[in-house]
C-alpha positions, 0 to 999 in steps of 0.5 A, a space after each residue: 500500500 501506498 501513503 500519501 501524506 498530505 501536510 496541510 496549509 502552507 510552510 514558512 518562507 524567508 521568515 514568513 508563515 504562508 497561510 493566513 490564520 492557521 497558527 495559534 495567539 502569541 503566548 505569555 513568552 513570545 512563542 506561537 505555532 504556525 500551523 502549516 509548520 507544525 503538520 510539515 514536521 509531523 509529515 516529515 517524521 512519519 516519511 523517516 519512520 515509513 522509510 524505515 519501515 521500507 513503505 512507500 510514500 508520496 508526499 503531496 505537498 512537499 512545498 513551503 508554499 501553500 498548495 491549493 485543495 485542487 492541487 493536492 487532490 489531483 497529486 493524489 489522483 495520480 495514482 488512482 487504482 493503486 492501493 493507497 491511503 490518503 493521510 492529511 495531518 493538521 492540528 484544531 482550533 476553535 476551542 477545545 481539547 484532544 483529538 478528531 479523525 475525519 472522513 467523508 460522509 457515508 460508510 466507505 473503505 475510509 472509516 475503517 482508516 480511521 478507526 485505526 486512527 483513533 484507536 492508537 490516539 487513546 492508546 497513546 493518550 489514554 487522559 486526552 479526549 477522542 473527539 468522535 461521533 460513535 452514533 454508527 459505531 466508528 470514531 470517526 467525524 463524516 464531513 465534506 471536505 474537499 480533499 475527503 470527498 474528491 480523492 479516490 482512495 481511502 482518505 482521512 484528515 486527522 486533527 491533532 490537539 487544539 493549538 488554540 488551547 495553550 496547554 495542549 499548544 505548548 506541551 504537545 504541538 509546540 514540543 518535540 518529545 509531543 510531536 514525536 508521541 503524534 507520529 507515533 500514533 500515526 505511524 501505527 495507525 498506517 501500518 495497521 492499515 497497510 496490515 490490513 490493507 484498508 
């Protein structure tokens, strides 16, 4: 099986954060997380650790700059007919706590994905919420996004804590030994898929 890892928004050029919004408020020191740099790091970890695993990978938008939603579903369309997970990393706002993997709508091959995703989430953070609609049994969250709804494989986006949420923002997005417990959980959550080809 082949991953495709999508890191969403966009990265930081010459000092400046391509995307507008996506990052969390200035904290009481000074320091604030730019959302796009914080998926780009956990994508990057994760190609190291499929490397590793000798799976293969493709990385959607290996640019700083902020990839369109056209652009990154078509990447991925490329290989169309090829078993495949789609994997968009990205970290929330709004207010809240923990974690959420999403789908599109209705029962697909995608939710099985997801599930994985989920299940490794309580399992490497047994204290932080899973965030899921359990009403059809799955952890996972049906919505339409575009990159869900228009790729042609088993696709899920993850949301990975709340960098709106200082605490969550500054002890696990923002430090490495948080980013690396975040890989984790996804690096186990493909290779089950990939076991269990998905």
């Amino acid at each position: 099986m082949l991953i495709l890892l999508d890191a969403g928004h966009g990265g930081v050029i010459d000092g400046v954060y391509q995307t507008p919004g996506k990052r969390s408020p200035k904290w009481s020191d000074g320091s604030q997380l730019f959302e796009g740099e914080f998926n780009r790091w956990i994508v990057n970890g994760l190609s190291e650790r499929l490397s590793r695993r000798h799976i293969p990978y493709v990385l959607i938008a290996p640019e700083q700059r902020d990839v369109t939603l056209r652009t990154r579903v078509n990447r991925a369309n490329r290989y169309k007919g090829r078993p495949s997970l789609f994997v968009s990393v990205h970290a929330n706002a709004g207010g809240g706590s923990g974690f959420e993997v999403f789908t599109s709508r209705g029962t697909t091959q995608s939710d099985a994905a997801a599930h994985c995703f989920g299940q490794e989430f309580v399992r490497e953070f047994p204290e932080k919420p899973l965030r899921a609609d359990l009403r059809d049994g799955e952890y996972d969250k049906d919505r339409n996004f575009f990159v869900l709804k228009n790729t042609a494989m088993p696709a899920v986006l993850t949301e990975n804590f709340f960098m709106d949420n200082e605490e969550e923002c500054r002890q696990l997005l923002m430090s490495v030994e948080g980013r690396q417990r975040i890989v984790d959980y996804h690096e186990r959550a493909i290779v089950r898929c990939v076991e269990g080809h998905v």
